[in-house]
C-alpha positions as CSV (number, residue, x, y, z in Angstrom):
1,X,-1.5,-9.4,209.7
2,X,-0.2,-10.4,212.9
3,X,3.2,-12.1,211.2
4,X,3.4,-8.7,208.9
5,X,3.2,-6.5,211.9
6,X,6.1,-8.4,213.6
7,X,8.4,-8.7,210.8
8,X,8.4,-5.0,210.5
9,X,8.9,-4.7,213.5
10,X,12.1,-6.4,213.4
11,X,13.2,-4.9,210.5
12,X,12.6,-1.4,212.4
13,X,14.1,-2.3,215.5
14,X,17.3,-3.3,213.9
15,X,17.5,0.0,211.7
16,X,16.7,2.1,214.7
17,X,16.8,0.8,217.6
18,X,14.0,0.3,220.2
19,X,13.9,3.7,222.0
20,X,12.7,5.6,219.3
21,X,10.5,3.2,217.6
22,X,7.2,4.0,218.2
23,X,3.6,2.4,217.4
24,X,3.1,4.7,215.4
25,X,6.4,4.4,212.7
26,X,5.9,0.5,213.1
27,X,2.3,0.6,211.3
28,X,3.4,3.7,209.0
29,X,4.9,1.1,205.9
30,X,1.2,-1.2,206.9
31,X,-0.8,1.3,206.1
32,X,-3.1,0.2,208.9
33,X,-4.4,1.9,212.5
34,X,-3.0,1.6,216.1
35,X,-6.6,-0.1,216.6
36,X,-5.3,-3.3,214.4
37,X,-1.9,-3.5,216.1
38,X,-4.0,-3.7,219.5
39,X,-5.9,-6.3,218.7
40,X,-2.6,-8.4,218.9
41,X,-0.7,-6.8,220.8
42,X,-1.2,-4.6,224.3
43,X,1.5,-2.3,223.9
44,X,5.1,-2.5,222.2
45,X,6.6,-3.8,225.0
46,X,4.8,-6.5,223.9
47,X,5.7,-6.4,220.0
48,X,9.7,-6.8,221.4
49,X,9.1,-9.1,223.0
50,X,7.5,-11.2,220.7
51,X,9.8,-9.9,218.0
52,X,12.1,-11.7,220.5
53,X,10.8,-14.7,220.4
54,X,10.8,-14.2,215.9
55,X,14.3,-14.0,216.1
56,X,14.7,-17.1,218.8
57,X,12.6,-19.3,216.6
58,X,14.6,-18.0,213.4
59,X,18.1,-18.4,214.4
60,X,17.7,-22.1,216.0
61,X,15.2,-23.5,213.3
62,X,18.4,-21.9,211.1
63,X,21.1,-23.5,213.0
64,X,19.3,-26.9,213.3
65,X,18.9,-26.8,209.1
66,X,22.6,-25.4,208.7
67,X,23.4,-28.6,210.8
68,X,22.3,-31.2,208.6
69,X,24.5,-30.2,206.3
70,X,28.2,-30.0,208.1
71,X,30.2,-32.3,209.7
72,X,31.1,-31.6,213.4
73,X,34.1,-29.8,212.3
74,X,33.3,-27.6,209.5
75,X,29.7,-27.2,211.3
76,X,31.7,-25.5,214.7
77,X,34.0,-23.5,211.8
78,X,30.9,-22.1,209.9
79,X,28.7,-21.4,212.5
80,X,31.6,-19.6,215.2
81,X,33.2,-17.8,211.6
82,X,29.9,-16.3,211.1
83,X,28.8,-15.0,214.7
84,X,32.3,-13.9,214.6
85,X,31.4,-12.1,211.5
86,X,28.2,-11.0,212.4
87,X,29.3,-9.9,215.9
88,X,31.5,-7.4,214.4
89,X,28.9,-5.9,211.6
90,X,25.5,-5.9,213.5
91,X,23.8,-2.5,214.2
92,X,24.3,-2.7,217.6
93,X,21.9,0.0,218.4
94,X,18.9,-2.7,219.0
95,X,21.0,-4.7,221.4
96,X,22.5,-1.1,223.3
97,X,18.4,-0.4,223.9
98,X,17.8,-3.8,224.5
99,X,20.0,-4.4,227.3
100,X,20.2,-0.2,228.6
101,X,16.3,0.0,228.5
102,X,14.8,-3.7,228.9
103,X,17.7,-6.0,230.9
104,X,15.4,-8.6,232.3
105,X,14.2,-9.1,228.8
106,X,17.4,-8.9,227.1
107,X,18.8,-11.6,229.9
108,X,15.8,-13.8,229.3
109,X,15.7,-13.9,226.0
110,X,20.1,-14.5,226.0
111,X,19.4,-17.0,228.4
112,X,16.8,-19.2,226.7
113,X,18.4,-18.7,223.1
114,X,21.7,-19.7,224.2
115,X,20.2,-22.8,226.2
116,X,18.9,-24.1,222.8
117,X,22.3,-23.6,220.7
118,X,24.1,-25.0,223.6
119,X,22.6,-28.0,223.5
120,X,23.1,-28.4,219.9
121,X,26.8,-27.7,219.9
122,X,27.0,-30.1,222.9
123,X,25.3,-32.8,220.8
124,X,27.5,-31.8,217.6
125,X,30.8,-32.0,219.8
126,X,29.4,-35.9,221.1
127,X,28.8,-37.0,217.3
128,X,32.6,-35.6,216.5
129,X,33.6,-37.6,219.1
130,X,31.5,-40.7,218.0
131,X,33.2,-40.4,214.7
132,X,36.8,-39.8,215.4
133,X,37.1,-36.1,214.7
134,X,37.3,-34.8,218.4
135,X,39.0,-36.5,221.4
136,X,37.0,-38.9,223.5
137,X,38.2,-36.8,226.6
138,X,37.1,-33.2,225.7
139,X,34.4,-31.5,228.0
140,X,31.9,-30.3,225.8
141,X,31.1,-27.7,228.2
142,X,34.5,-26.9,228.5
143,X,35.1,-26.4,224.7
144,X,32.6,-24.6,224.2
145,X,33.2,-21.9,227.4
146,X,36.4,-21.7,225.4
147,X,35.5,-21.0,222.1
148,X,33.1,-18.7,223.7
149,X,36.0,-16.5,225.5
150,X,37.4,-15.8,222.1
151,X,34.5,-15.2,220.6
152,X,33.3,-12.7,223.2
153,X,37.4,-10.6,223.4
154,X,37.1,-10.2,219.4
155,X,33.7,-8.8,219.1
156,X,32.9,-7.4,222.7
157,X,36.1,-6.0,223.8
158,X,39.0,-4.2,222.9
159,X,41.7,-6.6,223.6
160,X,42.9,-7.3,220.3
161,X,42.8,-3.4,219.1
162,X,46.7,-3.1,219.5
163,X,47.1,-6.0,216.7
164,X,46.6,-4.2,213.3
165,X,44.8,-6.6,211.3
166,X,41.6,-6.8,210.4
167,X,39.0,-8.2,213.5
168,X,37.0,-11.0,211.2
169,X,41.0,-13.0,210.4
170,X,41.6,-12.9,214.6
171,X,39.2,-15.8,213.8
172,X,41.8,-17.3,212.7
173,X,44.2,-17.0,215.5
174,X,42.6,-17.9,218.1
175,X,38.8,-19.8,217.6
176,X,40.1,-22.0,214.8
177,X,44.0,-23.0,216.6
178,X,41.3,-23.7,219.8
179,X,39.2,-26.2,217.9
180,X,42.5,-28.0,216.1
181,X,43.2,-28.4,219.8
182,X,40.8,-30.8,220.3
183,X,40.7,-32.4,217.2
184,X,42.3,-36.1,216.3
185,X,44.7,-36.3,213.3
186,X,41.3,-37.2,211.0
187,X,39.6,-34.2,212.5
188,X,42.6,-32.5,212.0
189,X,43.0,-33.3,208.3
190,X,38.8,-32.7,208.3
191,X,39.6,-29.1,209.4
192,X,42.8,-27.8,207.4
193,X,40.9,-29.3,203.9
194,X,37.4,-27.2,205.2
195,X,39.9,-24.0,205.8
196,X,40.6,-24.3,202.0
197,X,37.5,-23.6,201.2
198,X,37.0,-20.2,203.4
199,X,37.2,-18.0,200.4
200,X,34.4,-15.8,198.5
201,X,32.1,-18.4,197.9
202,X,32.2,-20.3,200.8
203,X,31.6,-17.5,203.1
204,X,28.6,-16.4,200.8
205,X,27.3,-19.9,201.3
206,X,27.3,-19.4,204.9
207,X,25.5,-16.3,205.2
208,X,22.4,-18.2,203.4
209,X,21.9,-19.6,206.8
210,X,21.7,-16.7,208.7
211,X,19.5,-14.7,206.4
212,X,17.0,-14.2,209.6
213,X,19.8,-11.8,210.7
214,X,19.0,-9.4,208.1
């Protein structure tokens, strides 16, 4: 019941936000009383936060799976494409109450979540370099603060408002010319054949990794 409780939870946050979900509308599609949701939980301060801690677990178990499956390139391609995407589509209105009404949660939970992808990316950047794709004298650290900028002026800011094309393709222009930067000719050649395959499908394919987002 717990796991039921929390996933609806989620699902409710992210429709409505957190300021105007209540105990109550959580347990109204459960069908059960406010005396079951105490008896794992003390109060829905404490439902967030382990709602938190759901989507955490979801999105770096996700990324860790995706990973398997990529090369460096196409994995820092697929995964920056998608939290472009999904940057630009969310319902913001969980994150707005998240950071307005809770900040030290909302700054804990960034915090720890972006520790754990971090580390991944720096690990994925070390095996491109290891296999001849990126260059032996990138930062990782660096790279990635880079990517990062981009990523943060397209979906976070209104920088790019005066260029009239569609936000997602910006992508494009600046995340993807970034990464060639510090490819080798054979990542280079890894990366324009990868590109060929961002149409319809491929993009579909990615989103099977992020379903948690949903």
């Amino acid at each position: 019941m717990k796991e039921k409780i929390l996933h609806t939870a989620l699902d409710l946050f992210m429709k409505y936000g957190i300021r105007d979900m209540s105990i109550q509308r959580i347990i109204e599609p459960l069908g059960i009383s406010t005396k079951t949701v105490y008896k794992y939980f003390r109060n829905k301060e404490d439902i967030l936060e382990q709602v938190l801690a759901l989507i955490q677990e979801n999105r770096f178990n996700s990324f860790k799976a995706y990973k398997e499956e990529r090369n460096a390139v196409s994995l820092l391609l697929d995964t920056w494409y998608f939290a472009v995407e999904s940057g630009l589509n969310v319902n913001n209105k969980f994150f707005e109450d998240l950071a307005y009404y809770y900040p030290e949660l909302n700054t804990r939970f960034e915090h720890e979540l972006g520790e754990k992808i971090w580390e991944q990316f720096r690990i994925v950047i070390s095996d491109g370099k290891r296999d001849g794709v990126f260059l032996t004298a990138i930062h990782p650290d660096i790279a990635l603060e880079g990517i990062s900028l981009f990523y943060n002026a397209i979906t976070k800011s209104n920088k790019f408002d005066k260029i009239k094309i569609p936000k997602c393709n910006l992508f494009f222009h600046t995340i993807v010319p970034f990464i060639r930067g510090f490819c080798t000719s054979k990542g280079i050649e890894q990366l324009e054949e990868h590109l060929k395959s961002f149409n319809e499908y491929h993009i579909n394919s990615i989103h099977k990794y992020a379903e948690f987002y949903n």
